[in-house]
N, C-alpha and C positions, 0 to 999 in steps of 0.2 A: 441653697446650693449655687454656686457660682459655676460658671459658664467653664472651665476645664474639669470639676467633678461632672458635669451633664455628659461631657464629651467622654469622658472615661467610662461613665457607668454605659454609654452605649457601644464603647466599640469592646468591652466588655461581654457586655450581652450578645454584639456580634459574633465575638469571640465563640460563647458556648452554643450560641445555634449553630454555626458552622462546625461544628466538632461534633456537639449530640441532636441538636436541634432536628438540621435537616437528616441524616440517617435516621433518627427514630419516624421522618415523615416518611421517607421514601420507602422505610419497612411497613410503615400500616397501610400507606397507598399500593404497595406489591400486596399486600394481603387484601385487601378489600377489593380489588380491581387486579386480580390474576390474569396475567397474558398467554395463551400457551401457543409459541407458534407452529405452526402444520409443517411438516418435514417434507420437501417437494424430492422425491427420489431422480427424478429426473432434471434438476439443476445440476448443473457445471462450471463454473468460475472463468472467469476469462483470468488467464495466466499470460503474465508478460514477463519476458526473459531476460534479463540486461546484460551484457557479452563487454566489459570494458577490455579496450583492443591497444596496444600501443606498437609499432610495427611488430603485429603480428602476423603479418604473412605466408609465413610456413606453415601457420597451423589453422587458422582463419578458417579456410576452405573445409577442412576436417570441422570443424565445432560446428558451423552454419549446415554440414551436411547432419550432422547429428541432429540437432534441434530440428531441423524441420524434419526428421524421421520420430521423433517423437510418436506415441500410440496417445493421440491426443485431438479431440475434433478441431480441425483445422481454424472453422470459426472464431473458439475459442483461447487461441493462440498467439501472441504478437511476440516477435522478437527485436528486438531492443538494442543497435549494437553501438558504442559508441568511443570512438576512436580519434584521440588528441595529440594532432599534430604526426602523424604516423607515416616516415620518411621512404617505407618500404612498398609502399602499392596497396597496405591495407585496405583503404577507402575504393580506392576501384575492383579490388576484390565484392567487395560488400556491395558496392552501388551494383555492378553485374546482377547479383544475389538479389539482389532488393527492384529490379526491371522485371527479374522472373518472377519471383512470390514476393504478391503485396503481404503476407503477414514480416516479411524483414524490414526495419526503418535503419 
């Protein structure tokens, strides 16, 4: 066997482990070694909100009021707002917004 058959019959062989190989492992490793995990009823997700804003002005103030009325623990909460190049007051709208509740960036 000369040295480009060596190299073929192994990226060959990589070939069909990566296609059947590893799935046939990782089914008998799931089956021998079952994980179940415990369902925590009292976890909550931290949700972040992202508000892309371009002179949005007129409406800004309505959306930011919305989102922080959310029915949502506040903790877990961050809103997100982000505003490119916005000619109309957007960004002062929002920094105001963002002085009063630290969940607004």
């Amino acid at each position: 066997m000369n040295v480009f058959e060596i190299v073929a019959a192994a990226a060959l062989i990589l070939l069909a482990y990566t296609y059947f190989g590893y799935p046939l492992l990782l089914g008998l490793l799931a089956r021998l070694f079952p994980w179940r995990p415990r369902p925590d009823a009292t976890w909550e997700p931290t949700v972040s909100m992202c508000v892309a804003a371009y002179n949005a002005a007129a409406y800004i103030e309505a959306k930011l009021q919305s989102l922080v009325g959310q029915n949502y623990p506040a903790d877990k909460l961050e809103i997100l707002v982000y505003s490119d190049g916005s000619s109309d007051g957007t960004e002062s709208i929002v920094a105001a917004w963002a002085q009063r509740d630290p969940r607004i960036t």
